[in-house]
N, C-alpha and C positions, 0 to 999 in steps of 0.2 A: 541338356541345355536349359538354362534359366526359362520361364515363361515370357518373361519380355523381351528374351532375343526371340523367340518365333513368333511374337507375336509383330515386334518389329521387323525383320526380314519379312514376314507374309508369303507371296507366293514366288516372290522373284529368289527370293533363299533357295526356297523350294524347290524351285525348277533347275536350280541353279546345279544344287546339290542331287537330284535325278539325272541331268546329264552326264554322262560317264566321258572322264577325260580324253577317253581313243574318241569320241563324236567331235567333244573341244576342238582337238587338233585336228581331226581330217576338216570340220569346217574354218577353221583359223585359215589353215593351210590353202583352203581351196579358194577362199577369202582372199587371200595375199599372195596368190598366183596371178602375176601378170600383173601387179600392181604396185605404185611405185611403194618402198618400204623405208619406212626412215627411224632411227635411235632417238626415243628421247626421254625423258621422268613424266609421272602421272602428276597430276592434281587431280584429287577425288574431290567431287559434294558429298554432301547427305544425303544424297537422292541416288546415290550410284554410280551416276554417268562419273565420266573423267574429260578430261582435256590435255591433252599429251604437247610439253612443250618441246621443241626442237632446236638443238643449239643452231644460231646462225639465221631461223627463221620468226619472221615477227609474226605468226597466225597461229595459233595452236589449233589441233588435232582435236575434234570432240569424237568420243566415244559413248556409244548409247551402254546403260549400263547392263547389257544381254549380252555384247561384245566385248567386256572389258576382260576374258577367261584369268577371273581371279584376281588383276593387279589390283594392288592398293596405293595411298598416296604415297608419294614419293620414289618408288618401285622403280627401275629402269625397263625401258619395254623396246621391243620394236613394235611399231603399227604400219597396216597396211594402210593407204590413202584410197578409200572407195569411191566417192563424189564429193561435190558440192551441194550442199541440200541445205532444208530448214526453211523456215520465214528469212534469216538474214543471210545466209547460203554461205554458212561457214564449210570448210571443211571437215568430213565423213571419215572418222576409220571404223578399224579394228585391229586389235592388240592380236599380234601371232604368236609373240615370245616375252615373255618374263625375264627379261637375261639376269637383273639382280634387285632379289628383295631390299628394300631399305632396311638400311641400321638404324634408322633412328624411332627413336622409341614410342608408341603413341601413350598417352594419359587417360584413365578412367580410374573408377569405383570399384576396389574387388568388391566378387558375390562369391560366396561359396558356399555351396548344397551338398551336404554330405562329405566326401571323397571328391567331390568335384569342383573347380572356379573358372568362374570365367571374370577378364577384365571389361566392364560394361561403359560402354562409348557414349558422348556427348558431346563429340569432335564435330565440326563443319565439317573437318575433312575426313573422317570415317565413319562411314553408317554401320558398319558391322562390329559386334561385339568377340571377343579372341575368347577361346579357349584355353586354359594354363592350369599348370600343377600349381598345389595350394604353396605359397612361398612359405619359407621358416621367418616366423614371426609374425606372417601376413594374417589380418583378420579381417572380417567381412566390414565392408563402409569405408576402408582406406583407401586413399589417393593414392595408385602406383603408376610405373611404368613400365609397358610391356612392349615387346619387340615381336612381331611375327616372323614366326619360321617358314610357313608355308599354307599351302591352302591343298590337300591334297583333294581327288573327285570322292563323292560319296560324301563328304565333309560338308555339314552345314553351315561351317564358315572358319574361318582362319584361326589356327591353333597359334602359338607363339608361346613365352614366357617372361615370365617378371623379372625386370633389372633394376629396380630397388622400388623399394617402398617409401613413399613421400611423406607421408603424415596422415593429420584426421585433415577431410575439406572443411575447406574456412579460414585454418590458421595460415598467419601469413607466410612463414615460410615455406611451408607443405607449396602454398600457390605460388609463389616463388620460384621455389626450384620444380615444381611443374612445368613453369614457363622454360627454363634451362632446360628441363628434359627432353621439353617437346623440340627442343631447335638442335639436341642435340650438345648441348653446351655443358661443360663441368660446373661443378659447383663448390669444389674442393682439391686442392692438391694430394696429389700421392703421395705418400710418407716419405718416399726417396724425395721428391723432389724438393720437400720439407728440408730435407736433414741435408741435403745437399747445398740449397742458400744457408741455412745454416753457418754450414761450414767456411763460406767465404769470411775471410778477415776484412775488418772492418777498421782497422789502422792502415795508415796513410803514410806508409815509408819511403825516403828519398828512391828508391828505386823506382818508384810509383809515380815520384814525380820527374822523374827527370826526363830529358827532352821534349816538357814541357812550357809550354809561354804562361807565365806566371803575370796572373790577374787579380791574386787576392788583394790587393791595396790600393784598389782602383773600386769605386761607388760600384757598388751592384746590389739588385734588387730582381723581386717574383710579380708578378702581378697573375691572380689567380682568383676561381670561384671560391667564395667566404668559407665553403665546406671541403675544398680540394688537401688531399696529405700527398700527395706525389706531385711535388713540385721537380716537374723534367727540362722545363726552359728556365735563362733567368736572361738579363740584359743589364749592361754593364757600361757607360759613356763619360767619357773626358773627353775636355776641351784640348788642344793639339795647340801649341804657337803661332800656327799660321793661322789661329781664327777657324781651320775645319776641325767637326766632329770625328774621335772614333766612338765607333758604336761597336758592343762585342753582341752577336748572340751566339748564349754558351746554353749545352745542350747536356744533360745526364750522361754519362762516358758509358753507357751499360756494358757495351760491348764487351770492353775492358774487362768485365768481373762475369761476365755469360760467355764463355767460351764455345764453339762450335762441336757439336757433339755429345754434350753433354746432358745429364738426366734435365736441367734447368733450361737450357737448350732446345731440348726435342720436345720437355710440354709447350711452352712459349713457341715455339713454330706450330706443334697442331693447333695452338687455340689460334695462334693468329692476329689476336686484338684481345684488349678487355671489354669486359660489357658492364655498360650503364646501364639496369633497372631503377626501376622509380627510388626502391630504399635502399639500392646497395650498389656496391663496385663487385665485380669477377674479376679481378685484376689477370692480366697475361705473365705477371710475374711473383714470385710471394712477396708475403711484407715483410720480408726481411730485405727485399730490392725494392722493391717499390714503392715504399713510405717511410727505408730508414736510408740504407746506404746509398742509394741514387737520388733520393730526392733532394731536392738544392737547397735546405732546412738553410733559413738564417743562423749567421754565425759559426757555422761550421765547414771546416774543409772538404772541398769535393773534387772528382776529377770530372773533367767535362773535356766536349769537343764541340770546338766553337766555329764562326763564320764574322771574322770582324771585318769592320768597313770603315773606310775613311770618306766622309758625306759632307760637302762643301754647304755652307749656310743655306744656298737656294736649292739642295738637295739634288747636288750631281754626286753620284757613285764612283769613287776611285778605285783602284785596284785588290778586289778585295784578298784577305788572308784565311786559308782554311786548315787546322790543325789540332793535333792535343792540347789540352789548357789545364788548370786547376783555377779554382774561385773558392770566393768565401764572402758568402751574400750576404748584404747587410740590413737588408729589410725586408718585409714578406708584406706583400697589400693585397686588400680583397680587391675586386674592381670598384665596389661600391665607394670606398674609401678615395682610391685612384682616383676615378671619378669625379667625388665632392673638388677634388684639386685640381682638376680640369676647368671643371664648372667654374671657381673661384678666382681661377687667373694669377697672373702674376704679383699683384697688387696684393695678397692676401697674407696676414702674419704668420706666425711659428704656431700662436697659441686657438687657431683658428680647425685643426687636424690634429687628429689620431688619440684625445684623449680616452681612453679606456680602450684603444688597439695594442695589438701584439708589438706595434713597432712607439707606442707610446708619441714624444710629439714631434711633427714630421718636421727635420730641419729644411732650410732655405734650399741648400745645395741639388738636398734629393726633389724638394717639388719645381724646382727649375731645369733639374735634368726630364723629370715627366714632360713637364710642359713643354720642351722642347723637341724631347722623343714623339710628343701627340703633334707637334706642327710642321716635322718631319713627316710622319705616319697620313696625316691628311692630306700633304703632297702627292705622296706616294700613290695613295687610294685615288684620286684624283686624276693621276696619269695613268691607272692603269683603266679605269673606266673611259678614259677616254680614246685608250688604246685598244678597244671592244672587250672590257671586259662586262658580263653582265650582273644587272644587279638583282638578283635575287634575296630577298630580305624577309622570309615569311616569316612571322610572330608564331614563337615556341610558347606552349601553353605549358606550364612548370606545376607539377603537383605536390604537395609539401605533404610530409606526413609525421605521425608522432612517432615515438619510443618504438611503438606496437606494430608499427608499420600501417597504423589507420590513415586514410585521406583526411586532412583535416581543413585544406584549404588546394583552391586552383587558379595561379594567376599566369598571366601573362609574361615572359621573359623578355624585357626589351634590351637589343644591342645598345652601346652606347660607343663614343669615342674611347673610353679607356679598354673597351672590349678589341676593338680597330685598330688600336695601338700595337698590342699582343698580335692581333691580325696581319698587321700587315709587316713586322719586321719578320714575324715568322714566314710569310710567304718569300720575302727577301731572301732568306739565308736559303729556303729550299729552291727559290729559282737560281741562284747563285753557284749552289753544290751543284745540281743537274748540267750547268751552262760549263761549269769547270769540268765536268766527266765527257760532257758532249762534244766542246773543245778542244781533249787533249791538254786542258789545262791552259788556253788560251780565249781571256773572259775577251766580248766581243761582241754576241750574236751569232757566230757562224759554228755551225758543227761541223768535226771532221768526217771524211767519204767514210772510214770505218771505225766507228768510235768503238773504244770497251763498255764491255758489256756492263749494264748500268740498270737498276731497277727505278722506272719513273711512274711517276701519276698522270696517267693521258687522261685525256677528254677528247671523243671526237667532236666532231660539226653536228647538226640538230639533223634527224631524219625528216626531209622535204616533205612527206608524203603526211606526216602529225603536224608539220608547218602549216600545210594547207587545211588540215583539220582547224588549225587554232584560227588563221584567215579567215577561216567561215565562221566560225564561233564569235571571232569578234565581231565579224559584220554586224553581226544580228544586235549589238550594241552598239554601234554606229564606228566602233573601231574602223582603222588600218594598219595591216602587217603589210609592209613595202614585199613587194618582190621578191626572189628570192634572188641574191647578186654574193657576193663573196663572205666568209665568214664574217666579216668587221660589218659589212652592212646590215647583215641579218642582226647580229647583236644590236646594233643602234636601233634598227627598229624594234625589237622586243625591250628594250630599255626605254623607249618613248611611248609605247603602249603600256606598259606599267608602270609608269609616269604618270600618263594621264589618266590609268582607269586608279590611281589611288586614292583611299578613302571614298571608294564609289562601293556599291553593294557587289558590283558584279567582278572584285578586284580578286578576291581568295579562288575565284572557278576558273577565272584567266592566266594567274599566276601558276596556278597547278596543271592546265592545260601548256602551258608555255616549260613548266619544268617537265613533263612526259614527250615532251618533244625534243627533249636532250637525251645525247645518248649519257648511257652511265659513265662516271670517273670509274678506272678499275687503273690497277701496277700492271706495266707490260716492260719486257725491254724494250719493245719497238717504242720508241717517240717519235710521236704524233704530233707532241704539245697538248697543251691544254686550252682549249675551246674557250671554257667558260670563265677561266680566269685571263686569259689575252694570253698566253708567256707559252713562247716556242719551246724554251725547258723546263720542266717541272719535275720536283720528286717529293718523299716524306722523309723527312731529315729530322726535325724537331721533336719528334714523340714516340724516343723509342724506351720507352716505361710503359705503354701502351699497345705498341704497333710494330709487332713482327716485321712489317717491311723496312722501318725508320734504322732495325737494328743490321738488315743486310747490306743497307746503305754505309751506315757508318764500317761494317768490315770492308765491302769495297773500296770505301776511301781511303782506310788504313794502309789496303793493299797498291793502288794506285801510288798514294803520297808517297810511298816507298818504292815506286819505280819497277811495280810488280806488272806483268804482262796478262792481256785479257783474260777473264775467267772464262767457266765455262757457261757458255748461254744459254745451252739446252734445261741445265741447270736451274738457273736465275730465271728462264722463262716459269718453267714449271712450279715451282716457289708460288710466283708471282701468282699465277692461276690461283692456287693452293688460298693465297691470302686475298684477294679479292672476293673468293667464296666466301671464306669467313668473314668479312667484311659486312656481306650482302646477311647473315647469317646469325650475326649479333646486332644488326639497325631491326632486323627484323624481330626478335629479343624483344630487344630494346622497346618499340613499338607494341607489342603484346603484355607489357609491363601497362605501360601508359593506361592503355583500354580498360585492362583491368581493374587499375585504379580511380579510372575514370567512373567505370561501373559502380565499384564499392561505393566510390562519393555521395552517388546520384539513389543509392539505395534508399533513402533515408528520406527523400521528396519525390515517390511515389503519389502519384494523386495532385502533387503542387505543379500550380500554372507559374509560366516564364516568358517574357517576351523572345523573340528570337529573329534570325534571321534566313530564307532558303538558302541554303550552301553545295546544293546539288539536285541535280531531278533524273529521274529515271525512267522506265519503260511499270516501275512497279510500287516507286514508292520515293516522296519526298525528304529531301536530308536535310535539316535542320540543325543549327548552332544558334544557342540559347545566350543570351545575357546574363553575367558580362564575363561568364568563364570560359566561353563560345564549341560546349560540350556540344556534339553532334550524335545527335538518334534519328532514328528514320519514321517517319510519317506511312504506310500500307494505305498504297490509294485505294486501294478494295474497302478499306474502315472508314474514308470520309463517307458519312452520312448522308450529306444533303445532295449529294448527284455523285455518276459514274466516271472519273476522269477518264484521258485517253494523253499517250505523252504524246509531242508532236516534236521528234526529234528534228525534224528541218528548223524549226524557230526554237526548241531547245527554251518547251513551255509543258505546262500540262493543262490541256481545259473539260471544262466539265459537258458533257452532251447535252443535259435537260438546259443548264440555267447558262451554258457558256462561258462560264467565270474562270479565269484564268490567274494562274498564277507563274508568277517568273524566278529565276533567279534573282536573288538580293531581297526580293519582295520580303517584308515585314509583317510576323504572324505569330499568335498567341500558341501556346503548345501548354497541353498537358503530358508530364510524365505519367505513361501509363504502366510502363514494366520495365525490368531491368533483369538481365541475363548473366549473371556472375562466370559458368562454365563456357558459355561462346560468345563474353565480351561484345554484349550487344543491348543498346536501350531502345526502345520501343517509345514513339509518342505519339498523341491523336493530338488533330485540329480542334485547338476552341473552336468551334463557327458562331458567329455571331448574330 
């Protein structure tokens, strides 16, 4: 073993690795005798201990890291429940059983001495360094990813082996596909499944189209981000004789060219979803689907399956039509573009848009059909907030980078109306499909006693018991959270507290206290409805270039519109699971991107002061978001110099003993960057004091 694993392990390796496995087990055992025992996966620190979560329970399990016999993060374990202990009297176990190591893979630095390597850690979430045969091709300093196999006793720590080599650290893909490795994520397709899109035909034969509703010679258009190549929605509107609008929204046909079972098929269900990192797409489909043949390219023929509506001027919903279609889009907008034609109104010329865009200059017909899809759309949005939906709005902080994949700039994302437009006909068409599966096909409101089985996007109701957290929280700011009384009431009041704490400092800790008080959206067949958007039916219908679930959907409907008899639900349950994981799986990705780049950014203005503002306090150390990129690093109240804080979580402050200087949330404070942590995605900053 390397010098700096023994030296890092110390004496708890030590002891770890002198216990002999028969002692483990008789005291596990004698541990988890009589005591209640429950299933769940590890979260390891760096420090050893774990925390065991539990499907179903909101408290996780801490384990001291003497107790953990061997597991590692992620690990499936059972633990015994010992007490309630500690300063905050969480709950106490111990881990009895290991039932399964994790597959996923952890990230380090090979070292190799001699005939010997080990992969050396600098995970939050693994303090121990694995053991491995040297890989073929693998050389000492590279980025890899290793998998443990086990920990047996006598063993100074977890043996496992390398499942690929990433690069040199630093370069950006190497840390890239690091971050995909560690969540488990792909980062390239298998050659089957290559040669299998491939082989799909890309001609458009009357066979193809037929018993289809033919849309091509009707205005249609994209409205999408400036940088998007898989264009999966498009929208489509003519005036009607009687004065009402139809509105089509037409959706990528995927299904149609992804048949069930097949090689294109079964990777696109394991991934699940594609994942956005900062400089790239992981698409859930190849580009031969996903940026050429399904995507709604201007000017070209596609097959789509659409949800058209006939929408009377003051925006009542007729009977709407759900089915196969074909299109052929006539214009492609960024939303920035969209946008400027919102802003300008109806008053506005020909030659006023789109010179030096892809659709060149915007005629009359099309910026009148926007403008009237946008005063539809802000209808809509309008009645459904007032039907409790909540508004949650938090500002997405967007990182731009070059060629290289360097950070080169960090701004702020603002939604706009042409964003909302896209918004909210899409939630349409998806509450519309769910309402038609729930009904039996009779749009209305009312579900039938036993509807076919149908894969929806629930939301529950907010958990009472983080309501009451957020209640006090706000107190302490002079807020009120009303009571707690039926879903619509609780929504009105968190829609009125976030009303009025906006543009106040203590508005981003409220917001985020208010969204942890929501349970998660996840696909279930059971419908719930959806909480946070108001709507008794919900599914994902629009975004199946993207989202495994949008694609089961459209088979179902296939199958339904054709008079097919309930599938199976044990089925579509389990799916459903399957895609919610990876859901939760790739935001988590996703987010690990951000950080990172965040980091990289921030590298370069070590030592430079920022104004900033507190954005969180803790029992250990102040969090801070700096002007005006509102990058967040942590303040170590042990490092303020001029006195000893102490938090005072009842007022959800920190004050100082000697001088009693206090600081609050939103409070307004100079910050030097003092360090910045590229492998655990963490910046480090100290108090100016003045």
């Amino acid at each position: 073993m390397s010098k700096r694993s023994e030296k890092k392990r110390g004496g708890r390796s030590s002891a770890r690795a002198g216990r002999s496995g028969a002692q483990r087990s008789r005291k596990a055992r004698a541990a988890g005798k009589g005591a209640p025992q429950f299933e769940g996966s590890v979260r390891m620190t760096r420090d050893g201990f774990v925390f065991v979560s539990v499907e179903g329970h909101e408290e996780e399990i801490y384990v001291k890291a003497g107790r953990t016999r061997g597991a590692l993060h992620g690990d499936k374990v059972r633990v015994a429940v010992r007490k309630r202990g500690g300063s905050h009297h969480v709950l106490e176990g111990e881990i009895t059983e290991i039932i399964e190591r994790s597959a996923k893979p952890f990230v380090g630095i090979l070292h190799i001495v001699g005939a010997q390597a080990w992969v050396l850690m600098s995970s939050k979430f693994m303090p121990y360094d694995i053991s491995v045969d040297i890989p073929e091709g693998g050389k000492s300093g590279m980025k890899v990813a290793a998998v443990v196999d086990g920990w047996d006793r006598g063993e100074p720590g977890p043996r496992g082996h390398v499942v690929d080599i990433l690069g040199m650290p630093g370069d950006n893909d190497t840390e890239m596909h690091a971050i995909l490795a560690e969540f488990g994520l792909p980062y390239r397709f298998p050659k089957a499944v290559e040669d299998a899109a491939d082989k799909i035909s890309e001609q458009i034969t009357d066979r193809d189209r037929a018993g289809r509703r033919d849309f091509r010679d009707i205005l249609t258009f994209t409205i999408d981000p400036a940088d998007a190549k898989d264009y999966d929605d498009a929208l489509s509107m003519r005036k009607l004789p009687d004065g009402n609008l139809e509105v089509g929204v037409h959706i990528a046909d995927v299904s149609y060219y992804v048949k069930p079972g097949s090689d294109v098929d079964k990777e696109a269900q394991a991934r699940g979803t594609s994942v956005y990192l900062v400089d790239r797409t992981v698409p859930m489909l190849p580009e031969k689907l996903s940026n050429k043949l399904c995507s709604l390219r201007p000017g070209e023929e596609k097959l789509t399956f659409s949800v058209v509506f006939e929408i009377t001027p003051n925006g009542k919903i007729l009977l709407p039509w759900i089915g196969r279609t074909m299109i052929r889009s006539d214009y492609r907008f960024a939303y920035e573009l969209a946008q400027e034609i919102i802003d300008a109104g109806p008053g506005a010329m020909e030659k006023d848009f789109g010179e030096g865009s892809e659709c060149g200059i915007v005629p009359a017909d099309v910026k009148e059909a926007i403008l009237e899809l946008n005063r539809l759309a802000l209808m809509f949005r309008k009645k459904r907030f007032a039907a409790g939906a909540i508004s949650f709005d938090r500002p997405e902080m967007k990182v731009e980078v070059n060629e290289k994949g360097v950070p080169v700039n960090v701004y702020q994302k603002v939604s706009k109306e042409a964003n909302w437009l896209i918004e909210e006909f899409m939630l349409l068409a998806n509450r519309h499909v769910a309402e038609f599966v729930a009904s039996d096909g009779h749009f209305g409101g009312k579900a039938v006693k036993n509807p076919k089985t149908f894969v929806y996007r629930v939301h529950d109701e907010p958990n009472l018991e983080k309501l009451s957290s957020l209640r006090y929280f706000a107190g302490n700011f002079g807020y009120s959270v009303g009571p707690t009384g039926n879903g619509k009431e609780i929504a009105q009041s968190l829609n009125t507290l976030l009303d009025q704490a906006k543009e106040k400092p203590e508005f981003g800790a409220l917001e985020l206290l208010a969204l942890r008080s929501m349970a998660k959206a996840c696909y279930s067949t059971d419908n719930i409805g959806h909480y946070g958007l108001a709507f008794k039916f919900y599914t994902h219908f629009t975004s199946p270039i993207r989202r495994y679930p949008d694609m089961m959907v459209h088979r179902l409907l296939t199958l339904y519109l054709s008079g097919a008899e309930s599938q199976d639900n044990g089925y579509y349950s389990q799916q459903c699971k399957h895609a919610s994981e990876r859901e939760l799986v790739a935001a988590e990705a996703e987010r690990e991107s951000v950080k990172y780049k965040l980091v990289e950014f921030m590298q370069d203005k070590v030592g430079k002061e920022f104004d900033g503002h507190i954005s969180g306090l803790t029992e250990w150390g102040m969090y801070v978001e700096i002007e005006p990129t509102m990058i967040e690093g942590m303040i170590p109240l042990r490092e303020i110099r001029s006195d000893f804080y102490d938090f005072d979580m009842d007022n959800y402050l920190v004050r100082g003993r000697r001088t009693h200087k206090v600081f609050r949330l939103g409070d307004q404070v100079r910050i030097r960057v003092k360090a910045t942590n590229l492998d655990q995605k963490l910046l480090d900053y100290e108090l100016v004091e003045l």
